[in-house]
N, C-alpha and C positions, 0 to 999 in steps of 0.2 A: 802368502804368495798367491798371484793370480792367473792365469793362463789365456789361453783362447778356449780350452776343452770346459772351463768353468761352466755348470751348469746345465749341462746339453746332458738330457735323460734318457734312458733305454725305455724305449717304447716298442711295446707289441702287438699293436695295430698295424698289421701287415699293410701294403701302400699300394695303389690303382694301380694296375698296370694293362695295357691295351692289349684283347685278344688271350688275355689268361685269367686264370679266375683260382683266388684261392685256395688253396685243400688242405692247410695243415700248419702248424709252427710248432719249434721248439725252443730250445734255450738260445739257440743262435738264430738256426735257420728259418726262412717261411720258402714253404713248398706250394709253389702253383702251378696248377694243370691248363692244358686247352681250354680256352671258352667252348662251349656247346658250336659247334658249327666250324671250328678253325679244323685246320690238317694236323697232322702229327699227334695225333691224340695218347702214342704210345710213347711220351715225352714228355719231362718235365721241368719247371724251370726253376731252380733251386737258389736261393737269394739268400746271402749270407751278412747276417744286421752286425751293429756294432755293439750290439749287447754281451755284456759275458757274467759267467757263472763261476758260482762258488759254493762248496759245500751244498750244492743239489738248491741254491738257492741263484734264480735272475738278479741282478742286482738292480739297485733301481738308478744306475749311473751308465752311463755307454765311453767306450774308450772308441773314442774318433779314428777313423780308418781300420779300423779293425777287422771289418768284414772284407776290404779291399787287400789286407794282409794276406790272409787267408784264402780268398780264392786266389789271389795271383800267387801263393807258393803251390798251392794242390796243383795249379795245372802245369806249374812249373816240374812238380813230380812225377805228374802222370806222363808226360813227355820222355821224363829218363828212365821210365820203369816197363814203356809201350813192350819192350821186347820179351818180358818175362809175363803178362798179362795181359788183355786186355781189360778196358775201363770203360766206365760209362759216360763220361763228356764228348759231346756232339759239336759243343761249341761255345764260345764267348762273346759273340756278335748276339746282342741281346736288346732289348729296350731301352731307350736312354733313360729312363726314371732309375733303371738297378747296375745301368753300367759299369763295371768295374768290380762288381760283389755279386754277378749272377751268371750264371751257367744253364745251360740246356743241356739236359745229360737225358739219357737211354732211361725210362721205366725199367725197372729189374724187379725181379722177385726175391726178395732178399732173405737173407739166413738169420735167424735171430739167433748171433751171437754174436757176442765183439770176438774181434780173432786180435789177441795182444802176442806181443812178442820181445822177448829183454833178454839183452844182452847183458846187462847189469843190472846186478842185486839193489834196488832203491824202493823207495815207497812203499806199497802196501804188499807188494813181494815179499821186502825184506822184513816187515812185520809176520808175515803169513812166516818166512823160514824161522823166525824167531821163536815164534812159537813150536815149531814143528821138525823143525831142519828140513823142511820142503815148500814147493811151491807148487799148485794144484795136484798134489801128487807124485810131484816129481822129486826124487830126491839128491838134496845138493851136498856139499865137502862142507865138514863143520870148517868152524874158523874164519867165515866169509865176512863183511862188515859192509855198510853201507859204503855202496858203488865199486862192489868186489866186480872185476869183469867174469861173467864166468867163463867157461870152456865153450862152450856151443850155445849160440843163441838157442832158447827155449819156446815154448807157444805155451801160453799158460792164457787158456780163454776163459769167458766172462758170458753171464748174460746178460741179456740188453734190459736196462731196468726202464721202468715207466718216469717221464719227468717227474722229478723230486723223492723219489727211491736210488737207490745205489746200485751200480755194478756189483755183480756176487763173483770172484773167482770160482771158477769150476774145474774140477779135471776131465779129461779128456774122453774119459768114459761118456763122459754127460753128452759130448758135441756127439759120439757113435750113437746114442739113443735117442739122440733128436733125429738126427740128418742120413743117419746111416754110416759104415765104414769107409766105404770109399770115399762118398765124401768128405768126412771126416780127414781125412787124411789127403784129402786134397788141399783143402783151408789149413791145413797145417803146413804142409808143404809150401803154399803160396803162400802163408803167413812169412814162414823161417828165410824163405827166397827173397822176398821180397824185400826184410829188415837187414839182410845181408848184403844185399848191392846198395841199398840206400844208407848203412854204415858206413862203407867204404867210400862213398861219395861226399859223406858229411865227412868221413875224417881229412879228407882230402882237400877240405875248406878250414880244418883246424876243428871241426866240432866232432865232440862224441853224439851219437842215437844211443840212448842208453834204452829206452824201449818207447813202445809206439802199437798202437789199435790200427787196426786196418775191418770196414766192414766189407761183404761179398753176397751179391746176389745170381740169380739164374737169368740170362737173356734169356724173354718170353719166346724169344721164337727157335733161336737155336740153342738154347740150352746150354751154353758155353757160362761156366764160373767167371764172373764178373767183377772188379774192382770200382765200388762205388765210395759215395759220402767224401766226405775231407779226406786228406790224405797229406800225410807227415808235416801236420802244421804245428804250431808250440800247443793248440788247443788239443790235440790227438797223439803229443809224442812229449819225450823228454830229452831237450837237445842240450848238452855242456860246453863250455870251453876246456877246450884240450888242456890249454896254459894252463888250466884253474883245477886240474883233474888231478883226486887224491883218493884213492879207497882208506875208507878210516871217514869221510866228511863228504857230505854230498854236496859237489859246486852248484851256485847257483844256476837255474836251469832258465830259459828263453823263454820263458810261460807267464803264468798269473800268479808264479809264487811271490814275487815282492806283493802284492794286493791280498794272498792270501795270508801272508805273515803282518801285513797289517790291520788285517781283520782279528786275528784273532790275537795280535799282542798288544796292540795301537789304540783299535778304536773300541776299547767295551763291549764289542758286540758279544752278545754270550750264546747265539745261536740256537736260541728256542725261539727267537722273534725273528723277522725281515732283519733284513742288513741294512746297516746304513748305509746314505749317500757318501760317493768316494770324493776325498777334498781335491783339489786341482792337481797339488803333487804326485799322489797317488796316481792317476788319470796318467799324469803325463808319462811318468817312469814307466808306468805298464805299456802304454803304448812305444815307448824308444824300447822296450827289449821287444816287444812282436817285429818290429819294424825292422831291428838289427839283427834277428832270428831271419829276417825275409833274406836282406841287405848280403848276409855271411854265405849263407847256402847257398842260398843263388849266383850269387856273383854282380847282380842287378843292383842299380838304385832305386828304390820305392818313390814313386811320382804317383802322390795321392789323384 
């Protein structure tokens, strides 16, 4: 089988853009600053590629429109979340070379934690209670089973690991000895708020938020906690279909799990080397569930 996506590689060689000047990339994003001499120097303009990750590895395949997915859902969320925080997007009227995958957002001072939050027992949660009958210290009702709902959304935070290291769950002690209590319990509270109206919003489209990472920084000037980075996209959350929801089996999720179950049952990769290139079908299915993950939530058509 052969596509149009055949072939077209994730490259990360960040790309010219007039009036800003490089500063950083990750697995997704490349971040650039003012050129030396431009205005707005407390701003920056954050470009979201079509590359995606797996197991702490870039792949060396890009899923077409990908990064246009993903900023056009975040700021689709930051619009219905305006009332419960503020966020760091200034704007989408950007350069024509990253139109459509860049944002100008507020400089912050950011918290080095991920601030997670689940509604439902899945993934590395439900491992962590496996073992423990808790989740960062928190303790849950035996009997739970993959995609149990629990009783109250939870904040079970993380720290921010360096590219190609992993996320650590943490409990909550950990965030008061970084950031302080108050703080602490501010990110928590904006955590648990935040996954709760954007539940009820998804369920309202037919999808469960079964959890989801949200990052938070300081505006340098007025100090006010900040909602920055991606926000409720398939790459930062785990979003289901209602129809498909069974505690006992976890539905498939609007993410990269078809691409990650092909990696590790499909293609040989045995994960001590680079990943293979992804074949065109791969490619494609991964990108129809980002796109129908935009498509549901939103209520919008995706016009690449």
């Amino acid at each position: 089988m052969t596509t149009a996506y055949e072939g077209q590689l994730a490259v990360s060689n960040p790309i010219d853009i007039p009036g800003w000047q490089h500063l950083t990339s990750g697995k997704v994003r490349d971040i650039y600053r003012p050129a030396p001499g431009q205005p707005n120097q407390d701003q920056l303009l954050v470009v979201t590629s079509d590359r995606i990750s797996a197991y702490d590895y870039v792949l060396p395949t890009a899923i077409p429109d990908k990064g246009k997915v993903l900023t056009a859902m975040t700021a689709w969320w930051l619009e219905q979340l305006a009332d419960i925080v503020p966020n760091h997007l200034i704007t989408l009227d950007v350069p024509a070379p990253v139109k459509g995958r860049g944002m100008i957002v507020q400089r912050l001072d950011m918290f080095q934690v991920e601030c997670v939050a689940r509604g439902y027992l899945t993934g590395s949660g439900l491992k962590e209670y496996q073992e423990s009958g808790q989740v960062t210290g928190i303790a849950l009702p035996n009997g739970l089973v993959d995609g149990s709902r629990l009783l109250e959304p939870i904040f079970t935070p993380a720290t921010k690991a360096e590219q190609g290291e992993h996320d650590i769950n943490v409990p909550f002690s950990y965030v008061v000895d970084q950031l302080g209590q108050a703080t602490a319990q501010q990110l928590r509270d904006l955590t648990v708020g935040i996954y709760s109206q954007a539940h009820q919003i998804a369920l309202e489209r037919g999808m469960i938020l079964a959890d989801t990472k949200f990052e938070f920084g300081c505006h340098p000037v007025t100090g006010v906690i900040t909602l920055g980075d991606e926000v409720l996209t398939p790459d930062s959350s785990r979003f289901w279909n209602v129809a498909e929801y069974t505690p006992g089996r976890s539905p498939k999720s609007f993410d990269k799990q078809y691409l990650r179950d092909w990696l590790t049952k499909e293609s040989g990769w045995d994960r001590n080397s680079p990943p293979p290139a992804l074949p065109p079908d791969v490619v494609e299915r991964t990108r129809e569930r980002y796109v129908e993950a935009y498509q549901v939530v939103t209520g919008h058509s995706f016009t690449p």
